[in-house]
C-alpha positions in Angstrom: -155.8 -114.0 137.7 -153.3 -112.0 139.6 -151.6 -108.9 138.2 -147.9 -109.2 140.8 -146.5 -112.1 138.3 -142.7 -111.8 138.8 -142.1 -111.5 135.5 -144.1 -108.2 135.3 -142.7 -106.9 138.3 -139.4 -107.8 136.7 -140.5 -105.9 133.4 -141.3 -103.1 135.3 -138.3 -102.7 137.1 -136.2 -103.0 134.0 -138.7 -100.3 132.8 -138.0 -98.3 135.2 -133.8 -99.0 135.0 -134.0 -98.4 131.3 -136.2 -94.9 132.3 -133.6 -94.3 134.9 -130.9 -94.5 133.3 -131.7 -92.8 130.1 -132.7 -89.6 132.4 -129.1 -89.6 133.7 -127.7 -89.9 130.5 -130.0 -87.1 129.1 -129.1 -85.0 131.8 -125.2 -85.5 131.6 -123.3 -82.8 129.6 -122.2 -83.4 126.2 -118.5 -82.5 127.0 -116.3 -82.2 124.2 -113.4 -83.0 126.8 -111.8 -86.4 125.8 -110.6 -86.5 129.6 -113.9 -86.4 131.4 -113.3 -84.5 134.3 -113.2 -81.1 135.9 -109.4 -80.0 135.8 -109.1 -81.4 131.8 -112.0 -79.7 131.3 -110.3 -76.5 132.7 -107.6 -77.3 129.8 -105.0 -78.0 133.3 -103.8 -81.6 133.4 -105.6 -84.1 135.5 -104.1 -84.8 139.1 -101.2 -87.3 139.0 -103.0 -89.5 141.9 -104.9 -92.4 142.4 -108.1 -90.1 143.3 -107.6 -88.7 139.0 -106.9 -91.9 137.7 -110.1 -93.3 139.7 -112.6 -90.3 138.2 -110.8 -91.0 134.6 -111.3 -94.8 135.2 -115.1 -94.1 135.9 -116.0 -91.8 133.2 -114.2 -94.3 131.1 -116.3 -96.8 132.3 -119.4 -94.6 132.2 -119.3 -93.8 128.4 -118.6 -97.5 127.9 -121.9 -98.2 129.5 -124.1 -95.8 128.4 -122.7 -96.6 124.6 -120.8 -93.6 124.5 -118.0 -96.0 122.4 -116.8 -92.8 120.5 -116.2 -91.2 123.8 -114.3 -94.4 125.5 -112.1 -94.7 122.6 -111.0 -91.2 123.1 -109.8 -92.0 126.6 -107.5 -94.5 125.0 -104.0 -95.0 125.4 -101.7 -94.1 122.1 -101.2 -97.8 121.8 -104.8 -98.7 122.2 -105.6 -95.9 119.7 -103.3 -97.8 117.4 -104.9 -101.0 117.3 -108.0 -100.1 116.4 -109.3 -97.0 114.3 -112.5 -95.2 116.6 -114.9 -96.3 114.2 -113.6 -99.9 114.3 -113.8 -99.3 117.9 -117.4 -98.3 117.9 -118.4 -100.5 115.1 -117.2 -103.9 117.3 -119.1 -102.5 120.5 -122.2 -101.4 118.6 -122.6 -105.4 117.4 -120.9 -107.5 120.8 -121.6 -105.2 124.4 -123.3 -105.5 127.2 -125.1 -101.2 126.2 -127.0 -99.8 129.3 -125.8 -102.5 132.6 -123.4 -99.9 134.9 -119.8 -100.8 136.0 -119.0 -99.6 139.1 -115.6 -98.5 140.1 -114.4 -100.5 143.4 -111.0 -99.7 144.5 -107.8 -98.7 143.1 -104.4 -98.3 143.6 -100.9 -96.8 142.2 -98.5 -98.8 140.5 -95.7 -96.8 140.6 -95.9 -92.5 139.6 -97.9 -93.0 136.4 -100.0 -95.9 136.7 -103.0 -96.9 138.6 -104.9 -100.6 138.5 -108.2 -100.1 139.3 -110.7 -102.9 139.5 -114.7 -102.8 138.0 -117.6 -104.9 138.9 -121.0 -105.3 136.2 -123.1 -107.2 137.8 -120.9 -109.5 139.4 -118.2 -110.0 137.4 -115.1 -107.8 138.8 -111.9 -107.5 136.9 -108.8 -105.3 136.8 -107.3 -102.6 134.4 -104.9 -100.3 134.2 -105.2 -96.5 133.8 -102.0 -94.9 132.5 -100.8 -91.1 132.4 -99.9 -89.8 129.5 -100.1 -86.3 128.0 -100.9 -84.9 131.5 -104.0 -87.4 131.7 -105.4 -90.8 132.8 -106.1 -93.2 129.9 -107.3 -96.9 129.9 -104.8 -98.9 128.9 -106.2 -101.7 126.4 -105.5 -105.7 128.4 -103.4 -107.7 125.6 -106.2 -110.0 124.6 -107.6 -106.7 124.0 -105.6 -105.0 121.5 -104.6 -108.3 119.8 -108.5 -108.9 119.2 -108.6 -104.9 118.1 -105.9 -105.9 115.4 -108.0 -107.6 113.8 -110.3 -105.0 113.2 -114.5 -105.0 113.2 -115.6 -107.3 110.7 -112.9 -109.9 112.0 -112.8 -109.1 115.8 -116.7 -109.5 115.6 -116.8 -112.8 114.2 -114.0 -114.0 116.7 -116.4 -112.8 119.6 -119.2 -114.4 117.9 -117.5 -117.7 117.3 -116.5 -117.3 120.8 -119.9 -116.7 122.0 -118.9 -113.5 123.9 -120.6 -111.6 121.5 -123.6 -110.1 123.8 -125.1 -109.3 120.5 -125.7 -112.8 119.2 
């Protein structure tokens, strides 16, 4: 009987992903910063530029990946803060995300002085979103579909993903 069975070398690489990535998440700061970079850490206001929005739009997608919900709610627009309450927020991703798989920034642009659509990839899926200043820093701007499923709040928007079946929880 041989020992190299692809599904144990896959169970050891996701051993070693899952090891991986719980040392770079250990070793990350806790930063009380809603922002998430150097110059809101600083208190000074993020730089207007497609270079901020594209840090903002990473750690954004960072927190969201490493189930920092709490943390990606904070980097919410006003509006997207309005549609759903942080606990809501974290309730919803705690029971339907994809936790732990990494998005990776891939290019971005400006769309006019204050905007900035940059695009993700997790695992092969790519998509766009849009990264908005406001109070002197970049926030993720909630898609539509979005905040009208965040209107609903948890117990609701869970059972719509669910009866969906894009629930990753199910």
């Amino acid at each position: 009987m041989t020992h190299n069975h692809p599904i144990r070398r896959l169970g050891a690489l996701a051993l070693i992903a899952t090891a991986a990535l719980t040392l770079t998440t250990a070793c990350s700061g806790d930063d009380e910063e809603p922002a998430g970079n150097a110059a809101a850490a600083a208190g000074g206001p993020e730089p207007k530029s497609v270079e901020g929005a594209k840090a903002a739009a990473q750690t954004v997608f960072d927190r969201f990946a490493g189930g920092d919900f709490a943390g990606a709610w904070d980097m919410y627009t006003a509006a997207g803060k309005q549609a759903i309450s942080k606990d809501d927020y974290v309730k919803l991703n705690q029971a339907c995300s994809r936790k732990g798989l990494a998005i990776q920034l891939t290019s971005a642009r400006m769309e006019g002085a204050d905007r900035a659509i940059v695009i993700a990839k997790q695992l092969v899926a790519a998509q766009s979103y849009t990264m908005v200043y406001e109070g002197n820093a970049w926030k993720l701007e909630p898609a539509k579909e979005g905040l009208a499923l965040y209107k609903l709040g948890a117990a609701k928007a869970i059972a719509a993903q669910k009866k969906a079946g894009t629930c990753a929880g199910q």
